[in-house]
C-alpha positions in Angstrom: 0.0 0.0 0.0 1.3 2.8 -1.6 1.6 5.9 1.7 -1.7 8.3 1.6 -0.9 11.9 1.2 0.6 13.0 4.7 1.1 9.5 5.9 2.8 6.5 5.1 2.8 2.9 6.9 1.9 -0.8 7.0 -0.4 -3.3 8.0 -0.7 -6.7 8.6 -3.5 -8.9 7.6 -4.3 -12.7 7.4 -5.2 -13.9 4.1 -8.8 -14.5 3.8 -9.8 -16.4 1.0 -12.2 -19.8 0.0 -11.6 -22.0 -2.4 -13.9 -21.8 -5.2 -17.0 -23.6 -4.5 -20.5 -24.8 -6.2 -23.4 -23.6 -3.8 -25.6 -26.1 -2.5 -28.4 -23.3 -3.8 -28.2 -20.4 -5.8 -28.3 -17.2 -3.0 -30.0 -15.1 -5.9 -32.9 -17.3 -7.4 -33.8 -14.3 -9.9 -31.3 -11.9 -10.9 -33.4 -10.0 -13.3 -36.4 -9.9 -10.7 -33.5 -8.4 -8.0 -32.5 -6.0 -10.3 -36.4 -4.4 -10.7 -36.9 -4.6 -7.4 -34.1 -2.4 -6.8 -32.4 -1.3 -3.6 -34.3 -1.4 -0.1 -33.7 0.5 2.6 -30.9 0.0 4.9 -30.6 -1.0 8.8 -29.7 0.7 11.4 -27.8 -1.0 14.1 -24.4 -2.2 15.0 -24.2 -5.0 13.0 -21.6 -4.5 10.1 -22.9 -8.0 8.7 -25.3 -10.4 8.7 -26.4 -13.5 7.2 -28.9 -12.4 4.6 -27.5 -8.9 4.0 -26.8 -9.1 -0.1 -25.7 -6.4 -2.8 -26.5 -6.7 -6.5 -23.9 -4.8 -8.9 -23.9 -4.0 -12.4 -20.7 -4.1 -14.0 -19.8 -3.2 -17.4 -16.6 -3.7 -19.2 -15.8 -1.6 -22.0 -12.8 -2.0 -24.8 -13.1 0.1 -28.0 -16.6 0.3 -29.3 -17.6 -3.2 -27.5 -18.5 -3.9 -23.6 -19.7 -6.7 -22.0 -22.4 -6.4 -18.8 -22.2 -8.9 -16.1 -23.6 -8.7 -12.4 -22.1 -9.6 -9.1 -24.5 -10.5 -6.4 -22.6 -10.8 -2.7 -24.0 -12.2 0.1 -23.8 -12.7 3.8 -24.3 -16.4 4.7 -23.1 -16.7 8.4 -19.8 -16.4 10.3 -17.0 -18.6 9.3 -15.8 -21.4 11.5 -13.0 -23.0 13.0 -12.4 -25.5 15.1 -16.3 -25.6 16.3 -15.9 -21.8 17.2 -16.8 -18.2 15.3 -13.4 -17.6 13.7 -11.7 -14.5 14.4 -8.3 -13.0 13.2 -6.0 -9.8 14.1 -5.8 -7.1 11.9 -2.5 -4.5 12.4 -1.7 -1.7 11.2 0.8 1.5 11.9 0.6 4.9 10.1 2.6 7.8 10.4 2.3 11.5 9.7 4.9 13.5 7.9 7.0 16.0 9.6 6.1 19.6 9.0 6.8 22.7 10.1 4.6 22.9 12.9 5.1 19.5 14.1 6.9 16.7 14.5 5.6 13.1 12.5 3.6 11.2 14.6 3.5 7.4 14.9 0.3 5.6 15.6 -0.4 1.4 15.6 -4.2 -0.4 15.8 -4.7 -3.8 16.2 -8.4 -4.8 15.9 -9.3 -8.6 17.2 -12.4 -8.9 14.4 -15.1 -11.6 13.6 -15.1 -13.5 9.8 -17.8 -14.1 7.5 -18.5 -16.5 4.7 -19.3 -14.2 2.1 -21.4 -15.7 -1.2 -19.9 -14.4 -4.3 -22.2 -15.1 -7.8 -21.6 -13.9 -11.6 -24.4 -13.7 -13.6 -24.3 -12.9 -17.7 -26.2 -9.7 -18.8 -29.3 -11.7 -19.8 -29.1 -12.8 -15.7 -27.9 -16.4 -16.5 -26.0 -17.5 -13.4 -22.2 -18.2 -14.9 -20.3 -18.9 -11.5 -20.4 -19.2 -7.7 -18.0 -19.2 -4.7 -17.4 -18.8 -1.2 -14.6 -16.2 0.2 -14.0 -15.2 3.9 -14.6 -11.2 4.7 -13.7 -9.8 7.8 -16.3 -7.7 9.6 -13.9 -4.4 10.4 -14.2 -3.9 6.2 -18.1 -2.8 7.2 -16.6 0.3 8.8 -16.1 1.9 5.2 -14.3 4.1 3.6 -16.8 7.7 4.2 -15.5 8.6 7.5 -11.9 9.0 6.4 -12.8 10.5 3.3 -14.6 13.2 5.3 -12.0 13.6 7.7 -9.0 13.9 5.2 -10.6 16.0 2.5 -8.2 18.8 1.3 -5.7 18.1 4.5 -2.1 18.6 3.6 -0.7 19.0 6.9 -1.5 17.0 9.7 -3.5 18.6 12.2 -2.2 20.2 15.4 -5.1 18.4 17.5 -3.2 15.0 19.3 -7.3 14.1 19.2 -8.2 14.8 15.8 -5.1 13.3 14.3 -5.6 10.1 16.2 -8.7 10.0 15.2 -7.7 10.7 11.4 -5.1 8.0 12.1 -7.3 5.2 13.1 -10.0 6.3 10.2 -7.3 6.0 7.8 -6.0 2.6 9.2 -9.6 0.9 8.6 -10.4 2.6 5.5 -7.2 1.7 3.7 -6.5 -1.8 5.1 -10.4 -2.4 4.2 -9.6 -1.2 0.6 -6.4 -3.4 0.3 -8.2 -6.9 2.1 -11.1 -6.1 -0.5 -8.7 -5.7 -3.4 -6.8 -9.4 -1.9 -10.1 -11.1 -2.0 -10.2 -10.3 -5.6 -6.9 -11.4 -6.3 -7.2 -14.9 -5.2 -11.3 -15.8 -6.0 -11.5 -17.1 -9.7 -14.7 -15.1 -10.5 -13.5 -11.4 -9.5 -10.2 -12.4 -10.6 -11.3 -13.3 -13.7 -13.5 -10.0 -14.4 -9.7 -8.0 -12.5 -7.8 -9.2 -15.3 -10.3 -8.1 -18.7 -9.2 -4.8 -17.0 -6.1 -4.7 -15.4 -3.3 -5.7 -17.9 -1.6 -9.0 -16.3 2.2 -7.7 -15.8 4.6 -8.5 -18.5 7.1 -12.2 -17.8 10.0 -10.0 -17.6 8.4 -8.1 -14.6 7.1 -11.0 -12.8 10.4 -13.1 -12.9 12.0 -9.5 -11.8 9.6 -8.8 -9.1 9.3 -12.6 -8.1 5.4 -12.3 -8.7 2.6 -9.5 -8.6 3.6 -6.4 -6.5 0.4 -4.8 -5.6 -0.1 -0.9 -4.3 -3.5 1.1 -3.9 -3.1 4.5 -3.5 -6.7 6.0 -2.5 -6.6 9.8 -2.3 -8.5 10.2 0.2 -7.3 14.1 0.6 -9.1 14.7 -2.9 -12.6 13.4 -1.6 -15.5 15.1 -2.8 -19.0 15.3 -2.3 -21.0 13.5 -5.1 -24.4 13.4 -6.5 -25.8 10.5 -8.8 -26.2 11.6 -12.7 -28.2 9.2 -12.9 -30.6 9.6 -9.4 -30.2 6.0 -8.0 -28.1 6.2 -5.6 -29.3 9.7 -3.3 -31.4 7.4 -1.6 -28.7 5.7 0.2 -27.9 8.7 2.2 -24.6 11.4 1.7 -22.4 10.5 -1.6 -18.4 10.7 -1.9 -16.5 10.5 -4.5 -12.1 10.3 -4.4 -9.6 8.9 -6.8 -8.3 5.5 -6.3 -4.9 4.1 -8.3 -4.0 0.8 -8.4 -0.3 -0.2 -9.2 0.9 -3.6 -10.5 5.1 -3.7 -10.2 5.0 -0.2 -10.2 3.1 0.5 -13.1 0.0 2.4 -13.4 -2.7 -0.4 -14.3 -5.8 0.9 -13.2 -7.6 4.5 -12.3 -10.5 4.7 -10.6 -13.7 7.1 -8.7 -14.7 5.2 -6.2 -18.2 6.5 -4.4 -19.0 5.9 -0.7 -21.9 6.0 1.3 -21.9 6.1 5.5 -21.8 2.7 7.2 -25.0 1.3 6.8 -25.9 -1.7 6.1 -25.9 -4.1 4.1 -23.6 -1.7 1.6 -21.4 -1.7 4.4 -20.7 -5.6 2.6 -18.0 -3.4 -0.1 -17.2 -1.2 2.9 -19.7 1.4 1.7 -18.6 1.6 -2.2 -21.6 2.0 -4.4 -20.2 2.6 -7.3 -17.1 3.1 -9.5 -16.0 4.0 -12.8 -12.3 3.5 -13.4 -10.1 3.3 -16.9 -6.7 1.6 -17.8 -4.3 4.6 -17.9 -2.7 3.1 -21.6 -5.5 0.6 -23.1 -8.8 2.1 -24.3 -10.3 -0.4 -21.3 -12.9 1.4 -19.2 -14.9 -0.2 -16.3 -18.4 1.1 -14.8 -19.8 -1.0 -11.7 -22.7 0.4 -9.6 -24.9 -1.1 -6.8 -28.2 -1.8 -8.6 -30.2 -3.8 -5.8 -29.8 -5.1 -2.3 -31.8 -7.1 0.1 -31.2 -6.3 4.1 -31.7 -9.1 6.6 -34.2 -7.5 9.2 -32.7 -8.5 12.7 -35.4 -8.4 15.4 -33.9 -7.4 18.9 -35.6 -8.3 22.4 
């Protein structure tokens, strides 16, 4: 991970991944009958996830004068196990802010003991043909979303002189990134996002794999160039306050993929992507263009004594 504007750091997280599996039933019967149904309302709450919660994207892939429209349907479908027990793993991570002239840098670590979540991933063809299923691990801290930092480290280029508010940009930052790059992980290693990664990010070249001993990933999100956002198209005010920064993704130090990503609060169930809604993103040296926006959900009503 590439360092944000006025911080730089690292962070440790345990692969989460499934192998790819068939479901024993399809978690969307009816894709096209999601899609008119559209998106519900949210819940309120402080559950992040929850079996049932599940988000319905369109996803378009564009190259020249053709594209190609699939749809990704995710869904909650209970905590993962192990050993008889809710699995749970540590997620670490340590920032620090640059120097400047009114203060010293400032070093800040989070460690966050976090719940796991067998997450249903499906692929559909544009007719709403199911193509593909499988089963990944997400951990529930992702739920926390990207809006908060995005708010908080709009148009900063210093950090701030508060000990308070920089810890708290600290730790927004922490959560939001290390979301982004556990997200972008997932992807990675599950044959059906992989498989939609690679029609738009350019697989690196032989010469820089044997070089680089393999795929040498970096997100840079910008959160410092965060913006407020309203939907061209009107479907997606509903969900509450939109935001909009750039997000690049590096492959062996090459520039493979540029993106707007758009947020929405925590919330769920959008809070399954970590609050991203939508994105539209293009390869910075192929005519390759990608458009993906939340079309439909379905939220798991929890009833509470």
């Amino acid at each position: 991970m590439k360092p944000l504007s006025i911080l730089s750091g690292t962070l440790a997280i345990p692969l989460l991944l499934g192998a790819c599996a068939s479901p024993e039933r399809p978690a969307l019967e009816d894709c096209q009958a999601e899609v008119e149904r559209g998106i519900g309302p949210g819940r309120d709450g402080p559950d992040l996830l929850h079996s049932g919660d599940r988000l319905l994207f369109e996803v378009r892939i564009a190259e020249g004068e053709s594209s190609e429209l699939h749809y990704l349907a995710f869904q909650v479908l209970g905590p993962a196990m192990e050993g008889g027990h809710p699995k749970h793993i540590n997620m670490s991570a340590t920032l620090t802010t640059k120097a400047s002239a009114s203060r010293p840098s400032r070093t800040r670590a989070i460690a966050v003991v976090t719940p796991v979540y067998r997450l249903r991933v499906e692929r559909f063809d544009s007719e709403g043909e199911p193509v593909a299923a499988s089963e990944v691990e997400l951990a529930d801290y992702v739920g926390r979303g990207q809006y908060e930092c995005a708010v908080l480290l709009e148009g900063v280029e210093e950090a701030p002189e508060s000990d308070e508010e920089l810890d708290r940009m600290l730790e927004s930052a922490q959560i939001a990134s290390s979301s982004l790059f556990s997200m972008m992980t997932i992807a990675q290693g599950d044959e059906i996002l992989a498989d939609l990664l690679w029609d738009v990010i350019e697989k690196p070249s032989l010469f820089s794999l044997a070089m680089r001993w393999g795929v040498d990933l970096h997100l840079t999100p910008k959160y410092e160039e965060s913006a407020p956002w309203t939907d061209p198209r009107g479907e997606l005010d509903s969900l509450g306050p939109l935001r909009r920064f750039p997000l690049e993704i590096d492959l062996n130090d090459e520039a493979a993929l540029l993106l707007d990503v758009v947020v929405v609060p925590p919330r769920a169930p959008w809070t399954l992507t970590s609050g991203i809604v939508a994105l539209e993103g293009r390869h910075p040296s192929r005519d390759v263009r990608v458009d993906a926006r939340l079309v439909a959900t379905d939220c798991h009503a929890i009833v509470r004594d």
